[in-house]
MDTraj code that builds the backbone (N, CA, C; nanometers):
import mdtraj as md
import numpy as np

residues = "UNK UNK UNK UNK UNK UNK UNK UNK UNK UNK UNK UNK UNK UNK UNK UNK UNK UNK UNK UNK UNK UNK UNK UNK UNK UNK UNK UNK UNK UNK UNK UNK UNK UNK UNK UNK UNK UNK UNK UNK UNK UNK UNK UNK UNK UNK UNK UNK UNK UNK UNK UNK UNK UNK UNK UNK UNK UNK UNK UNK UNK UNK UNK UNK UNK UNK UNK UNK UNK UNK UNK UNK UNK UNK UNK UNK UNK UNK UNK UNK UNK UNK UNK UNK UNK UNK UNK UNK UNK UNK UNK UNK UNK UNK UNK UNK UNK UNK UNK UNK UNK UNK UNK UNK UNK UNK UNK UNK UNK UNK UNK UNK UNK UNK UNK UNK UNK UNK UNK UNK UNK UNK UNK UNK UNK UNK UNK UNK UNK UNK UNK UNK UNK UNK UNK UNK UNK UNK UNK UNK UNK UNK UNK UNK UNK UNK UNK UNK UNK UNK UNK UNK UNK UNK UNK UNK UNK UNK UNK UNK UNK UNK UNK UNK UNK UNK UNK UNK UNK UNK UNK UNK UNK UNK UNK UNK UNK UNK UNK UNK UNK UNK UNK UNK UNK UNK UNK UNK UNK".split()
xyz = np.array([
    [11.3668, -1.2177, 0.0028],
    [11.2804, -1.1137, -0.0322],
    [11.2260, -1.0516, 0.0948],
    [11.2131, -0.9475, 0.1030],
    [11.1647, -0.8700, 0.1922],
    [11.0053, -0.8339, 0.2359],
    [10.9872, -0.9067, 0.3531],
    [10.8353, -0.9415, 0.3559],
    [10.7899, -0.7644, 0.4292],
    [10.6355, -0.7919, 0.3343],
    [10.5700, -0.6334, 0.3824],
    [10.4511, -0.7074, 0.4569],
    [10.4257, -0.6602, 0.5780],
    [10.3184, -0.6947, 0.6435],
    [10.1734, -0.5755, 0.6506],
    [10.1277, -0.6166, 0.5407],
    [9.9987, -0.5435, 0.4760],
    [9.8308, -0.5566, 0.5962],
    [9.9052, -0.6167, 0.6922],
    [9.7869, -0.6914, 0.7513],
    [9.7011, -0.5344, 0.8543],
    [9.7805, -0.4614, 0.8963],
    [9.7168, -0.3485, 0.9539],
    [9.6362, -0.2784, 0.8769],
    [9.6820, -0.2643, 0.7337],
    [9.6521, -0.1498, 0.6588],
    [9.5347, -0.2244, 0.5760],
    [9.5421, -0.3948, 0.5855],
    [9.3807, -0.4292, 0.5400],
    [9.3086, -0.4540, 0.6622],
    [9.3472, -0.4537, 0.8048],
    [9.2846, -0.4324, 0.8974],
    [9.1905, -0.3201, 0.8964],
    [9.2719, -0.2084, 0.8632],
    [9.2155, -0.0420, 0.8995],
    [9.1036, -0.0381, 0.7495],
    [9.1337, -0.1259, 0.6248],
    [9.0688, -0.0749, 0.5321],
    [8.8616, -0.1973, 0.5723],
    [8.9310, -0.2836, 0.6334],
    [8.8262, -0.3413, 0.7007],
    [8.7188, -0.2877, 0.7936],
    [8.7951, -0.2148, 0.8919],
    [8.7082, -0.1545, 0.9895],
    [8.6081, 0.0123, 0.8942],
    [8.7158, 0.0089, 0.8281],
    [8.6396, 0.1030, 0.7250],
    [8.5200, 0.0884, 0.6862],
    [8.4985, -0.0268, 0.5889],
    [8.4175, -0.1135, 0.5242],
    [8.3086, -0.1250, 0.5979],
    [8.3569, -0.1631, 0.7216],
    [8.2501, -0.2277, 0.8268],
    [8.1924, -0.1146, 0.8971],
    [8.2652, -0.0079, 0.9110],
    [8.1511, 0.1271, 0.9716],
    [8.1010, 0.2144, 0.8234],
    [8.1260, 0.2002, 0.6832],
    [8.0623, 0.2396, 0.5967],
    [7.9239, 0.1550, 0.5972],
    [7.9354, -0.0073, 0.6077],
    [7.8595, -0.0833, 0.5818],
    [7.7676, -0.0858, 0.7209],
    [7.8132, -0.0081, 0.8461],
    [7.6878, -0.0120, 0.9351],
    [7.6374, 0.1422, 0.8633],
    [7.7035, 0.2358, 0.8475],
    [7.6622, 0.3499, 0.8329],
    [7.5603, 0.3665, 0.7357],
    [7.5270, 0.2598, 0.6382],
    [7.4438, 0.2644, 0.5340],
    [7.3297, 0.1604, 0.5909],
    [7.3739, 0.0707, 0.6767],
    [7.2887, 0.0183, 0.7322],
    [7.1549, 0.1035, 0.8318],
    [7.2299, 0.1563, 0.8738],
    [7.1059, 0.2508, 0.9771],
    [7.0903, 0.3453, 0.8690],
    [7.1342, 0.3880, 0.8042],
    [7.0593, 0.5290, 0.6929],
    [6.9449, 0.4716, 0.6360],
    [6.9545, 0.3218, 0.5788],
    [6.8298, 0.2524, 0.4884],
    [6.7574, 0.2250, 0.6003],
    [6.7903, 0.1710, 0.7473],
    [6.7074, 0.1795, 0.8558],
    [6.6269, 0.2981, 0.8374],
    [6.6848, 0.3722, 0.8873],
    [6.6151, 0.5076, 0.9243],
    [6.5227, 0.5590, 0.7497],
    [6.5398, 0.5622, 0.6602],
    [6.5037, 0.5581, 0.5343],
    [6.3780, 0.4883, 0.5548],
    [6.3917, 0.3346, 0.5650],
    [6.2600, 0.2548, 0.5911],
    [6.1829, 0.3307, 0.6830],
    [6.2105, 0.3608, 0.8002],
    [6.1646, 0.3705, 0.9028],
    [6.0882, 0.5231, 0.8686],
    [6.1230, 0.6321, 0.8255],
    [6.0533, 0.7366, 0.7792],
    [5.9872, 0.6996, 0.6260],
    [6.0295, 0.6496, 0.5570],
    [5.8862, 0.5780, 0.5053],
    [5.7888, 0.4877, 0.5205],
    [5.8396, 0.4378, 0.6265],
    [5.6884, 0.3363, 0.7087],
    [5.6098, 0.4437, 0.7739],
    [5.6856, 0.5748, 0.8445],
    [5.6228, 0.6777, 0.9001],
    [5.5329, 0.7661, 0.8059],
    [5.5830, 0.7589, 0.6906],
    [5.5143, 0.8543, 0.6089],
    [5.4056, 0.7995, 0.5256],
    [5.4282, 0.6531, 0.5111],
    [5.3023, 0.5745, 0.4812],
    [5.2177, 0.5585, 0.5871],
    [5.2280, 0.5409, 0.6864],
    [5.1054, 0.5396, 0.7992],
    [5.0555, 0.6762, 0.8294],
    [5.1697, 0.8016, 0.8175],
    [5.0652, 0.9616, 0.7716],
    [4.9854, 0.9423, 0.6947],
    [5.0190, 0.9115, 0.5713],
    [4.9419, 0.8888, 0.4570],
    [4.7978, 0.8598, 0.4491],
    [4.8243, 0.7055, 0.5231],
    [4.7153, 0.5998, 0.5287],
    [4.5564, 0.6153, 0.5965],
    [4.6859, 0.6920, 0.7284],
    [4.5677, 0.7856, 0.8335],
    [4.4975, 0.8604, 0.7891],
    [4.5414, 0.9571, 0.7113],
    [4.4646, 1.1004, 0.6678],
    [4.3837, 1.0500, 0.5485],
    [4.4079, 0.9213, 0.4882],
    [4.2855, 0.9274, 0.3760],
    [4.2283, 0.8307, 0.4564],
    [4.2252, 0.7245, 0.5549],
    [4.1269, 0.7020, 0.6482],
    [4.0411, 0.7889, 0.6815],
    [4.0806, 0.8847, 0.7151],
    [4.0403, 1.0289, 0.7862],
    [3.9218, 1.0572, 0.7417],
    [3.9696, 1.0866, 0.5662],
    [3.8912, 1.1488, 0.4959],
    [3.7615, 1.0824, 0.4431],
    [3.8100, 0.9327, 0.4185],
    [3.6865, 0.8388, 0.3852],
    [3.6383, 0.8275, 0.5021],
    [3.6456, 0.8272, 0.6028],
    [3.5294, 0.8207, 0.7194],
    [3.4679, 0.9916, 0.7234],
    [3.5382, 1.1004, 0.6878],
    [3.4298, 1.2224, 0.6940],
    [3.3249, 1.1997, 0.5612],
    [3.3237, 1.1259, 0.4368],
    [3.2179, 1.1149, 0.3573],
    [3.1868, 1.0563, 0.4004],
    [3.2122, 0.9450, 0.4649],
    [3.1140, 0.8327, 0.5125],
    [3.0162, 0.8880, 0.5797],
    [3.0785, 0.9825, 0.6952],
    [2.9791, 1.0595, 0.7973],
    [2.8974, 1.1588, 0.7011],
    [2.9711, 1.2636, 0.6092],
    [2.8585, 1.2884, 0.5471],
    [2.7305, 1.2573, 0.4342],
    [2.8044, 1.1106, 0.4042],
    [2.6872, 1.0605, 0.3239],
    [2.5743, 0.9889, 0.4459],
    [2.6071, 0.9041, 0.5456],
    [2.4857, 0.8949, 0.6478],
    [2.3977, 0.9912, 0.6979],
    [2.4780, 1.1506, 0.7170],
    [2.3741, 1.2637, 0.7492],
    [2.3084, 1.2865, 0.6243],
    [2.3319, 1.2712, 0.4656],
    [2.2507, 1.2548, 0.3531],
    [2.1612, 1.1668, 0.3406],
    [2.1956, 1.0845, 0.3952],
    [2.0953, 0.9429, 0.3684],
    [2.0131, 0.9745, 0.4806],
    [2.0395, 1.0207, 0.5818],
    [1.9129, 0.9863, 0.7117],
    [1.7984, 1.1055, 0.6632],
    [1.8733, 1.2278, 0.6226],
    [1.7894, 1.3218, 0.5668],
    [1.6993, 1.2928, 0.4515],
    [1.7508, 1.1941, 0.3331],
    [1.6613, 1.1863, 0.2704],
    [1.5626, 1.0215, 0.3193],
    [1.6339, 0.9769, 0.3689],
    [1.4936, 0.9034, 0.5216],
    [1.4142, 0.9495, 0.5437],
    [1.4484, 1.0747, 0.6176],
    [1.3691, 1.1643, 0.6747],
    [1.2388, 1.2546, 0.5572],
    [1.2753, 1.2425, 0.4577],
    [1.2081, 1.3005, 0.3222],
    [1.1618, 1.2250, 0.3067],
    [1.1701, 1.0878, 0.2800],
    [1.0470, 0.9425, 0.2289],
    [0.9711, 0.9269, 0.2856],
    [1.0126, 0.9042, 0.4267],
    [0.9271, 0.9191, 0.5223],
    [0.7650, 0.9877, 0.5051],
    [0.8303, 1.1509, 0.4946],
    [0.7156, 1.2260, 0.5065],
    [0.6158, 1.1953, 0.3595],
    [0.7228, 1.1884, 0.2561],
    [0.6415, 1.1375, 0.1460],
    [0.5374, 1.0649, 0.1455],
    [0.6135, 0.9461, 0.2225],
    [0.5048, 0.8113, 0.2614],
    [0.3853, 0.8911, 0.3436],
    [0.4271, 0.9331, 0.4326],
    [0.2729, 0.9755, 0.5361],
    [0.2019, 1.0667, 0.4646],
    [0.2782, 1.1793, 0.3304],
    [0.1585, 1.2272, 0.2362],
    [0.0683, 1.1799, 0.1291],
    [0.1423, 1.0415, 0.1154],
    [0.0530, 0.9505, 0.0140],
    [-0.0161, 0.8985, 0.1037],
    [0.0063, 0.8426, 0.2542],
    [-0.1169, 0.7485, 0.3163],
    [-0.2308, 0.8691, 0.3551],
    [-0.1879, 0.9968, 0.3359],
    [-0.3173, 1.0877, 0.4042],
    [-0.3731, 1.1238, 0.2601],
    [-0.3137, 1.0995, 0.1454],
    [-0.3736, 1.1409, -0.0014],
    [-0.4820, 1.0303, -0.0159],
    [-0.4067, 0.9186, 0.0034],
    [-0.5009, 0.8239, -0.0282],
    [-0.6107, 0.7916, 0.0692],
    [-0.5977, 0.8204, 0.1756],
    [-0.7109, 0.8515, 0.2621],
    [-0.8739, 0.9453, 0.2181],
    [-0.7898, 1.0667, 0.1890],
    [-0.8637, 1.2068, 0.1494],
    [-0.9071, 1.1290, -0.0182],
    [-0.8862, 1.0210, -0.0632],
    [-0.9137, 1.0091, -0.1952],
    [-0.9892, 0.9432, -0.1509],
    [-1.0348, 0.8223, -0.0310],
    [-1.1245, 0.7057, -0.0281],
    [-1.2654, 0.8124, 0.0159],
    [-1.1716, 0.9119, 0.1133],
    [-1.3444, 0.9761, 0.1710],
    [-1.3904, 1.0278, 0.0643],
    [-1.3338, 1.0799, -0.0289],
    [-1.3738, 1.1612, -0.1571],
    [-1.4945, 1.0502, -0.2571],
    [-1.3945, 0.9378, -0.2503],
    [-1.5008, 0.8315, -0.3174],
    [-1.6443, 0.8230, -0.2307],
    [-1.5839, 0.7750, -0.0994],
    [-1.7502, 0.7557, -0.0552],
    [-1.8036, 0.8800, -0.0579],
    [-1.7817, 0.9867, 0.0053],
    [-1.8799, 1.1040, -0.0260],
    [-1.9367, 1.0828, -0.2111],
    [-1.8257, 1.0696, -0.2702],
    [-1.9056, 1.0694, -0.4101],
    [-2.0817, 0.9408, -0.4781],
    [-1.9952, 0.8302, -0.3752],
    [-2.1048, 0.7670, -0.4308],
    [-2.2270, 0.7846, -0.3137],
    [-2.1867, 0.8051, -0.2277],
    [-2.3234, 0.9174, -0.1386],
    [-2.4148, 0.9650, -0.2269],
    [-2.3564, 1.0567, -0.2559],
    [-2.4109, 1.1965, -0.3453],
    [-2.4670, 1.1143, -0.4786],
    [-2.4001, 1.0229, -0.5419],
    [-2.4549, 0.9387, -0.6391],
    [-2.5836, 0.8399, -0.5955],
    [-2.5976, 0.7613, -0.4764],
    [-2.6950, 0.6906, -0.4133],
    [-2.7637, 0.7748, -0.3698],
    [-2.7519, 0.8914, -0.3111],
    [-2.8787, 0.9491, -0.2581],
    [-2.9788, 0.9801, -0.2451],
    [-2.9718, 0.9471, -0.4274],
    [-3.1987, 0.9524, -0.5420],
    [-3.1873, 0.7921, -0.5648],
    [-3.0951, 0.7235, -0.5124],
    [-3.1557, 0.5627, -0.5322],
    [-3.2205, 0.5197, -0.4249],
    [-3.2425, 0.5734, -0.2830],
    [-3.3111, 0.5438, -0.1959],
    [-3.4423, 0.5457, -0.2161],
    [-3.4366, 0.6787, -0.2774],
    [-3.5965, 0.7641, -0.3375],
    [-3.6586, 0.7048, -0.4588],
    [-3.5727, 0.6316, -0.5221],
    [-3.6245, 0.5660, -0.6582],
    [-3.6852, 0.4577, -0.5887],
    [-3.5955, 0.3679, -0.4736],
    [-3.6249, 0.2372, -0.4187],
    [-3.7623, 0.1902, -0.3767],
    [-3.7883, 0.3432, -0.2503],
    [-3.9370, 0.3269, -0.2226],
    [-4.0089, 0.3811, -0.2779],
    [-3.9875, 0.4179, -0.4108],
    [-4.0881, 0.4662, -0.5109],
    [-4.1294, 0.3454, -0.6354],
    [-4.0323, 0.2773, -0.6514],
    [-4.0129, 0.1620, -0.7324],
    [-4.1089, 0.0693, -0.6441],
    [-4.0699, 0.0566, -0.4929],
    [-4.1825, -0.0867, -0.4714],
    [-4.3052, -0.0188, -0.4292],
    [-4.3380, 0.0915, -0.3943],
    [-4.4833, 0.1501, -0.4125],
    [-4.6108, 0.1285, -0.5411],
    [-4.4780, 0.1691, -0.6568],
    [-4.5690, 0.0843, -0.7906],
    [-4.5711, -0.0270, -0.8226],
    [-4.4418, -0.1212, -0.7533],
    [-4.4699, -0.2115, -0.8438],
    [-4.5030, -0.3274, -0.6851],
    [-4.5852, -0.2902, -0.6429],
    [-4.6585, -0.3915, -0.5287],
    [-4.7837, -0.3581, -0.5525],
    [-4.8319, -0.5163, -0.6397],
    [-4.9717, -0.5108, -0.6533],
    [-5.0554, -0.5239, -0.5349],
    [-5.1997, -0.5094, -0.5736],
    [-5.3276, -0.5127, -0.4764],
    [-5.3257, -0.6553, -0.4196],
    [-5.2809, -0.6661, -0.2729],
    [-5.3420, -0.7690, -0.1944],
    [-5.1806, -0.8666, -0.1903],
    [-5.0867, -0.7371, -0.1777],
    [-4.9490, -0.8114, -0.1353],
    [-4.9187, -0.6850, -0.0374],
    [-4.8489, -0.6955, 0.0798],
    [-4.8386, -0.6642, 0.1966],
    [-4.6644, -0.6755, 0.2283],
    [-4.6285, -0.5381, 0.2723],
    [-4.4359, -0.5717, 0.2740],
    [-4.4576, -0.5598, 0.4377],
    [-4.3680, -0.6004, 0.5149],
    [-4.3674, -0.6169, 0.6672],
    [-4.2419, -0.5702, 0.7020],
    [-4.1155, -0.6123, 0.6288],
    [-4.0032, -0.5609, 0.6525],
    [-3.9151, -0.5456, 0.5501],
    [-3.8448, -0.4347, 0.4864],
    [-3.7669, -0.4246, 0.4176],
    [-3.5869, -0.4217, 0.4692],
    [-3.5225, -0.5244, 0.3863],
    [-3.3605, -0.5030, 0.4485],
    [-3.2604, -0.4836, 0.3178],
    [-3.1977, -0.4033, 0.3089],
    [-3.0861, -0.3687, 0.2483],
    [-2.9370, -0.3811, 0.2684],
    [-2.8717, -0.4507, 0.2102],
    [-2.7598, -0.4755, 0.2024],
    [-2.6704, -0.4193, 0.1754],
    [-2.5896, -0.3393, 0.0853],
    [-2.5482, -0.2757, -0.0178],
    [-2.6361, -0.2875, -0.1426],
    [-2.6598, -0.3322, -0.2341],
    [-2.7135, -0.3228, -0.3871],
    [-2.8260, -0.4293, -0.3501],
    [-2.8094, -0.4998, -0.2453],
    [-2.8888, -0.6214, -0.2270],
    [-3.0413, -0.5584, -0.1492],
    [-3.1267, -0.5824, -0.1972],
    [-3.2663, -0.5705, -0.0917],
    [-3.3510, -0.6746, -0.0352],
    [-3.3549, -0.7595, 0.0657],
    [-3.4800, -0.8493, 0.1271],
    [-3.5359, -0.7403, 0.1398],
    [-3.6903, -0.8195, 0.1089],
    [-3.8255, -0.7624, 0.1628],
    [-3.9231, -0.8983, 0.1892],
    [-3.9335, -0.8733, 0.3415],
    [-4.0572, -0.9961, 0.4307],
    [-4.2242, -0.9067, 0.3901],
    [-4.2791, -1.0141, 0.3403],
    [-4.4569, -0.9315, 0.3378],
    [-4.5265, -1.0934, 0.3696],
    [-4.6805, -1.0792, 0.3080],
    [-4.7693, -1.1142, 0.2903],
    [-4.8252, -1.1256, 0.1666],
    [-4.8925, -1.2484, 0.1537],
    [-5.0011, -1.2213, -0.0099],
    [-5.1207, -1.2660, 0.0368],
    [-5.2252, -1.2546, -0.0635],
    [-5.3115, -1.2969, -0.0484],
    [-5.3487, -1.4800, -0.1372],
    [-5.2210, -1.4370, -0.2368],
    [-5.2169, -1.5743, -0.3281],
    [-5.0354, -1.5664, -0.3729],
    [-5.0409, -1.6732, -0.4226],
    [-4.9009, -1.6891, -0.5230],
    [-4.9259, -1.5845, -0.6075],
    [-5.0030, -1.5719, -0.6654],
    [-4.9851, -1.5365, -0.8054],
    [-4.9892, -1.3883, -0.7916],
    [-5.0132, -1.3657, -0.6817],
    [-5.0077, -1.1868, -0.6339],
    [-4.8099, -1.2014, -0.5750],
    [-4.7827, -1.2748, -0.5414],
    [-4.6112, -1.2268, -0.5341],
    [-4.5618, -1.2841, -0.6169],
    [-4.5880, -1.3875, -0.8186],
    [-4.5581, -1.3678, -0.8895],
    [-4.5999, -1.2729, -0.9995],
    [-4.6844, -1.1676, -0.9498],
    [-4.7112, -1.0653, -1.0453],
    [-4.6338, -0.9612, -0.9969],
    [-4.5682, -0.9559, -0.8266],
    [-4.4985, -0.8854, -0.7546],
    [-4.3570, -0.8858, -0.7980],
    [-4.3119, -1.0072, -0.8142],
    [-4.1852, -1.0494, -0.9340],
    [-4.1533, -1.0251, -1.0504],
    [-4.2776, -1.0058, -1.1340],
    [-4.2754, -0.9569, -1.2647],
    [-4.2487, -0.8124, -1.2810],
    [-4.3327, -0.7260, -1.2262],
    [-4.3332, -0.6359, -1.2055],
    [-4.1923, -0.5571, -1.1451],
    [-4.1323, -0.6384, -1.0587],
    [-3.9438, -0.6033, -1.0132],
    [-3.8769, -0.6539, -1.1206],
    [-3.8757, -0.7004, -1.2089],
    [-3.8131, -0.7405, -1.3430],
    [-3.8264, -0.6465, -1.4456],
    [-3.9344, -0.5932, -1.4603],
    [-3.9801, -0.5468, -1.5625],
    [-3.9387, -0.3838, -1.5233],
    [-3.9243, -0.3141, -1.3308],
    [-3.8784, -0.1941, -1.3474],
    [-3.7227, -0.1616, -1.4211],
    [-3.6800, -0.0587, -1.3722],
    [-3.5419, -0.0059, -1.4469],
    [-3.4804, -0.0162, -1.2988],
    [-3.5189, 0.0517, -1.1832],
    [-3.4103, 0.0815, -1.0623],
    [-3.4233, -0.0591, -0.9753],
    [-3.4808, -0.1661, -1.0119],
    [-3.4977, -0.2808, -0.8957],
    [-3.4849, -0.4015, -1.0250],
    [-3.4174, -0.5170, -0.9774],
    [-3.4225, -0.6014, -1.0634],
    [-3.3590, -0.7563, -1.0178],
    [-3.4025, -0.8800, -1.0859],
    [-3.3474, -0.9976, -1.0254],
    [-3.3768, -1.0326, -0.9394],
    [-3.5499, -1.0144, -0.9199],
    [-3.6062, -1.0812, -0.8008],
    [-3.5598, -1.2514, -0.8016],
    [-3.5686, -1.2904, -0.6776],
    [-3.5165, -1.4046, -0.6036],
    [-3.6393, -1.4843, -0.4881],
    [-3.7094, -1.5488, -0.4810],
    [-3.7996, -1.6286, -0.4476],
    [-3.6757, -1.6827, -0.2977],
    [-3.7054, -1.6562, -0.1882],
    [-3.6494, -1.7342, -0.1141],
    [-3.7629, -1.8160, -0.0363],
    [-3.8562, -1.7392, 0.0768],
    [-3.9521, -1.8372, 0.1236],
    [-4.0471, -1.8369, 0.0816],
    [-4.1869, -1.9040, 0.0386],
    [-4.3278, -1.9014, 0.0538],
    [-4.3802, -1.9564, 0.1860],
    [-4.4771, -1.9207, 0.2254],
    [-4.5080, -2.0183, 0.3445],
    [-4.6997, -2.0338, 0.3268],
    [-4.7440, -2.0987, 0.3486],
    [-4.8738, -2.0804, 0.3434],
    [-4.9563, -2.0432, 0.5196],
    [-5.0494, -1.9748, 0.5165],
    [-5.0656, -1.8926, 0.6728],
    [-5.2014, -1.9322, 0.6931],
    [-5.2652, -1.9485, 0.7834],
    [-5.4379, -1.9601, 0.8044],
    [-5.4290, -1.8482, 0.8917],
    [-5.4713, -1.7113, 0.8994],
    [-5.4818, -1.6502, 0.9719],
    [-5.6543, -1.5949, 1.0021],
    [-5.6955, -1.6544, 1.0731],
    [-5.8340, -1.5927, 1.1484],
    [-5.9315, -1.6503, 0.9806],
    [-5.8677, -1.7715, 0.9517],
    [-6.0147, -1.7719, 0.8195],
    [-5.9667, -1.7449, 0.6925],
    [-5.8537, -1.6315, 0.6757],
    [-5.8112, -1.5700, 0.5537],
    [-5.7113, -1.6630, 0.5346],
    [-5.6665, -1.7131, 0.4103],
    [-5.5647, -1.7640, 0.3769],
    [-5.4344, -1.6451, 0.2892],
    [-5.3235, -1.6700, 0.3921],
    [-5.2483, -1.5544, 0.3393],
    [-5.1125, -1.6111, 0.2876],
    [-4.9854, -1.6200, 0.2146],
    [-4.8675, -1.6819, 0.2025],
    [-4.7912, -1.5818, 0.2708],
    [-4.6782, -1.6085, 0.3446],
    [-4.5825, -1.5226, 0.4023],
    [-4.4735, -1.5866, 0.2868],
    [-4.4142, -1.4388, 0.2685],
    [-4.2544, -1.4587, 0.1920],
    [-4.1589, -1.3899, 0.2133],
    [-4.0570, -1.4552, 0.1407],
    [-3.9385, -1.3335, 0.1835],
    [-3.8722, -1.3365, 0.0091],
    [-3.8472, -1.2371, -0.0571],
    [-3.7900, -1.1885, -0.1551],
    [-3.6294, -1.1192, -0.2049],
    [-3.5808, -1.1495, -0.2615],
    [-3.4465, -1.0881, -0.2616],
    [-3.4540, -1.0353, -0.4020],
    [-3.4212, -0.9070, -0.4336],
    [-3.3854, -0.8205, -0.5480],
    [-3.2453, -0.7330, -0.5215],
    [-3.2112, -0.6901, -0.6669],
    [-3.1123, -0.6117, -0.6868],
    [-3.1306, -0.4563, -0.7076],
    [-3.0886, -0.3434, -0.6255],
    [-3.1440, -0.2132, -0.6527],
    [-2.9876, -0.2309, -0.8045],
    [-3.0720, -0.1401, -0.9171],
    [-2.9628, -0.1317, -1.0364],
    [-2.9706, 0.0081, -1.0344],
    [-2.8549, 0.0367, -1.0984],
    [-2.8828, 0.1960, -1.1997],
    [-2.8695, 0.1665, -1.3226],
    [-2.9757, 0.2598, -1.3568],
    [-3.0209, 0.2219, -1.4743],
    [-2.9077, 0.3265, -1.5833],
    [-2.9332, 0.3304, -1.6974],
    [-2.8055, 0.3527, -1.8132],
    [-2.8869, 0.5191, -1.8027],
    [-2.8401, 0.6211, -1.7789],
    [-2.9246, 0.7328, -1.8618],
    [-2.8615, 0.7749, -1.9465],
    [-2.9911, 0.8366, -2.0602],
    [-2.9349, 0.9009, -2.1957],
    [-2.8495, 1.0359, -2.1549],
    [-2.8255, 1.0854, -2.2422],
    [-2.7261, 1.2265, -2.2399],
    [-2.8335, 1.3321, -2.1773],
    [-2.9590, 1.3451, -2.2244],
    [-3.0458, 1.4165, -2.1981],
    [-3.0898, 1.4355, -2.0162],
    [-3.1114, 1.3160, -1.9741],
    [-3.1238, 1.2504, -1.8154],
    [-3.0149, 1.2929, -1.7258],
    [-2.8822, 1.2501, -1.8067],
    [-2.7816, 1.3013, -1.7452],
    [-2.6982, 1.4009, -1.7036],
    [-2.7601, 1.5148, -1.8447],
    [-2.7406, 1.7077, -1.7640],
    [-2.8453, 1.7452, -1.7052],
    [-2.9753, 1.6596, -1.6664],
    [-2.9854, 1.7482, -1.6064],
    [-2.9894, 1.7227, -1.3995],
])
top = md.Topology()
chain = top.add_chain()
for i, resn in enumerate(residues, 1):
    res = top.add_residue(resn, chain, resSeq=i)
    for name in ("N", "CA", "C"):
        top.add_atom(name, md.element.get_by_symbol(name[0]), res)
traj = md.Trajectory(xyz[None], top)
C-alpha cells in the first residue's frame, strides 16, 4: 500500500491552530486589559464625584455650624436680656417694700424699745436694738406677727445690760419682709 505522509500538512494545520490560539490569546488579553482600563475610568470618575458631594456637603454642614452657632449666641444674649428683664421687674416690684418695711417697724415698735441696727438679707431682716423690758420686745414680736408686710419674728439674742442705773436688754431679732395677697381692687390701682 502506498504510504501518504500527512505529517507536513498536520504540521502546517498545527502552526495554524497555534497562531489562531495565540491570536485569540492577546485579543482576550487586550479585551481584559481595556476592560480593566475602562473599569478603573469608571471607578475614578464616580470616586470623583462622591468626593465633590462630600466636599459639598462639608461646605453645607460648616455653614449650617456656622448658623447654630449664631443661634446659640442669640439664645445666650435672649436669655441674658430675659434675666435683666426679671431683675429690673422685681426692682420695680420691691421698690414700695422698702417703704412698707420702714413704715411697718415705725408702727409696730412699741414705747421703750430702741432699733440700733437694721440688716437685710434678701426677704430676711435682722434688727439689733434695746428694751427697756422683755415684755416690750415681746409686744415688739407680736406686733411683727400680727402686721401684713413683716412676719415670723425669730428671737435670736436677749442680753440683760446695766447701763448707768437703767436696766436695759440688748437683742437681736430676725423677721421675714412678706407680700402680702392684694385684692383686685389694691391691685389696679
Amino acid at each position: 500500500m502506498a504510504r501518504i505522509n500527512l505529517l507536513p500538512w498536520r504540521e502546517a494545520e498545527r502552526r495554524r491552530r497555534q497562531r489562531e490560539f495565540s491570536g485569540i490569546a492577546v485579543a482576550a488579553l487586550a479585551v481584559i486589559f481595556l476592560l480593566g482600563v475602562a473599569v478603573h475610568l469608571v471607578m475614578g470618575k464616580l470616586i470623583s464625584n462622591q468626593e465633590d458631594r462630600n466636599q459639598f456637603l462639608r461646605y453645607q454642614i460648616s455653614l449650617l455650624d456656622k448658623q447654630i452657632r449664631e443661634i446659640q449666641d442669640l439664645e445666650k444674649t435672649k436669655a441674658r436680656l430675659l434675666a435683666r428683664m426679671d431683675v429690673i421687674q422685681q426692682l420695680q416690684e420691691s421698690r414700695p417694700e422698702v417703704v412698707h418695711l420702714f413704715d411697718e417697724l415705725v408702727v409696730d415698735i412699741p414705747e421703750g424699745v430702741y432699733l440700733t441696727k437694721v440688716t437685710q438679707s434678701g426677704r430676711s431682716v435682722v434688727v439689733d436694738g434695746r428694751a427697756q423690758s422683755n415684755a416690750r420686745v415681746s409686744a415688739f414680736m407680736r406686733n411683727i406677727e400680727a402686721s401684713k408686710w413683716i412676719g415670723g419674728p425669730s428671737l435670736m439674742v436677749i442680753e440683760h445690760e446695766n447701763q448707768g442705773g437703767a436696766e436695759m436688754s440688748r437683742f437681736q431679732l430676725r423677721f421675714n419682709q412678706l407680700k402680702p395677697k392684694l385684692n383686685e381692687a389694691e391691685a389696679a390701682t
